[in-house]
C-alpha positions as CSV (number, residue, x, y, z in Angstrom):
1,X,-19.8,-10.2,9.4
2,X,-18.4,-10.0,12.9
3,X,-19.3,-8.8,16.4
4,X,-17.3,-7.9,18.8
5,X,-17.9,-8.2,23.1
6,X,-15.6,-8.0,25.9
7,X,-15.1,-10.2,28.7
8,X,-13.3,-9.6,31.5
9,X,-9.8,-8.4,30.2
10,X,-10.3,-9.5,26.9
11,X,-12.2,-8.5,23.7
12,X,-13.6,-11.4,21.6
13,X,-14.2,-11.1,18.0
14,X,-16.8,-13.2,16.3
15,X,-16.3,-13.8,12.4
16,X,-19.5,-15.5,10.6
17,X,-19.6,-17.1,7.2
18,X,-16.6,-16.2,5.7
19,X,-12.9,-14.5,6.4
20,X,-11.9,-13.2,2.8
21,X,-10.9,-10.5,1.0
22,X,-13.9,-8.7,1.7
23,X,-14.0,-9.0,5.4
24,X,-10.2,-9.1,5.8
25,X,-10.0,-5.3,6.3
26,X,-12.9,-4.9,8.8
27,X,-11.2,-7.5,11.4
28,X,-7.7,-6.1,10.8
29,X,-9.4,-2.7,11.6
30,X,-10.6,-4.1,14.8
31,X,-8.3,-5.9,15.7
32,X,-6.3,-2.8,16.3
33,X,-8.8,-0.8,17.9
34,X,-8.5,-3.8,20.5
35,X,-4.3,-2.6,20.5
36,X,-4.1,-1.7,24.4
37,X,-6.1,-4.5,25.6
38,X,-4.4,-8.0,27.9
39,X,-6.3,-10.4,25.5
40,X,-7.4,-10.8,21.6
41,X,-9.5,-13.4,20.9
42,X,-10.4,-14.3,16.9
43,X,-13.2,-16.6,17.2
44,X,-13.8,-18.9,13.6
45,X,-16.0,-21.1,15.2
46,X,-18.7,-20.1,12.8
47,X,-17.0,-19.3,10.1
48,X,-17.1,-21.5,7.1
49,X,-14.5,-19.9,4.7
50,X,-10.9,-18.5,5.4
51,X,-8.8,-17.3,2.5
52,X,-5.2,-16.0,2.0
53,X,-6.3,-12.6,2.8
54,X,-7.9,-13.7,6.5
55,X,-5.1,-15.5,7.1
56,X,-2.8,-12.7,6.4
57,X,-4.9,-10.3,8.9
58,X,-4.7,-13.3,11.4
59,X,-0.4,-13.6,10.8
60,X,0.0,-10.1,11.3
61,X,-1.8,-9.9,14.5
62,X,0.3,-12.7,15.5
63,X,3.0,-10.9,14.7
64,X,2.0,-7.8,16.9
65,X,0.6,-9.6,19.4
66,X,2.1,-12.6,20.2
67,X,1.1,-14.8,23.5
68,X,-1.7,-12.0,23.9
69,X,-3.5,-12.8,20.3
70,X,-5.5,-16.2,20.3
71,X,-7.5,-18.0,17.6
72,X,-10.9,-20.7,18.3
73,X,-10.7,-23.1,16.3
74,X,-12.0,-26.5,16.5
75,X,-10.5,-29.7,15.3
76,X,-13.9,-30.0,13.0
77,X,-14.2,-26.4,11.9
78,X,-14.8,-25.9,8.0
79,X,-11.8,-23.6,7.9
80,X,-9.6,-25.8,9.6
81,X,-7.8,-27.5,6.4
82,X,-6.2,-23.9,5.9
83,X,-4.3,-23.7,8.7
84,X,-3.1,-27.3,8.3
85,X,-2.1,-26.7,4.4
86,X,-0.4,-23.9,4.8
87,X,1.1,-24.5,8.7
88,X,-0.5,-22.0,10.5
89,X,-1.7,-24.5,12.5
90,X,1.9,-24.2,14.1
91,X,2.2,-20.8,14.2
92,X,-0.6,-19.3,15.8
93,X,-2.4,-20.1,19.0
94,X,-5.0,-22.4,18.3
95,X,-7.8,-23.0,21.4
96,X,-10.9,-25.3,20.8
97,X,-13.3,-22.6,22.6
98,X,-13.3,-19.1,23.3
99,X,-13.7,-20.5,27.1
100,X,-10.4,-21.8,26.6
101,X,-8.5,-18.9,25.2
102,X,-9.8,-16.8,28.2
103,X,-8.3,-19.6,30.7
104,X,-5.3,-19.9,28.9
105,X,-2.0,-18.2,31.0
106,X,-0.6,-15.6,29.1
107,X,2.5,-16.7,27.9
108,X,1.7,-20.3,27.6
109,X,-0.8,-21.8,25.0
């Protein structure tokens, strides 16, 4: 389950419960209705699950998006240990708070 509100420049996408297989497709089809905005936020701050296929949807926006595309997620988040295991902690813009992604400079995380 997700929901979805703007703010300012930026549209912020809130996952519940769980990122899988089953909700994979749903964020990846919103994520690029949200194509020609400045800012994509992913927050996972309540989101207790995240499997390969979330993480995939998450890579690809990455990909497409780059400095624009932003992920929430805190240091204690349940879905944390699958960004450290498989180094996508690295990869993609992590922010603590979605306050944070929407101060961030673009360009610089």
């Amino acid at each position: 389950m997700q929901f979805v509100q703007q703010v300012g420049d930026a549209i912020v996408i809130h996952v519940d419960d769980q990122l899988d297989i089953a909700s994979a497709r749903s964020l990846a089809s919103t994520i690029q209705l949200a194509d020609g905005v400045e800012r994509i936020v992913v927050s996972l701050e309540a989101c207790a699950f995240c499997d390969s296929a979330g993480l995939s949807v998450l890579v690809r926006a990455h990909k497409r998006h780059g400095t624009r595309f932003f992920v929430v997620l805190s240091d204690d988040a349940p879905c944390r240990r699958s960004f450290s295991v498989t180094g996508l902690a690295t990869l993609l813009q992590l922010v603590p708070t979605v306050q944070r992604a929407l101060e961030v400079q673009l360009g610089a995380a």
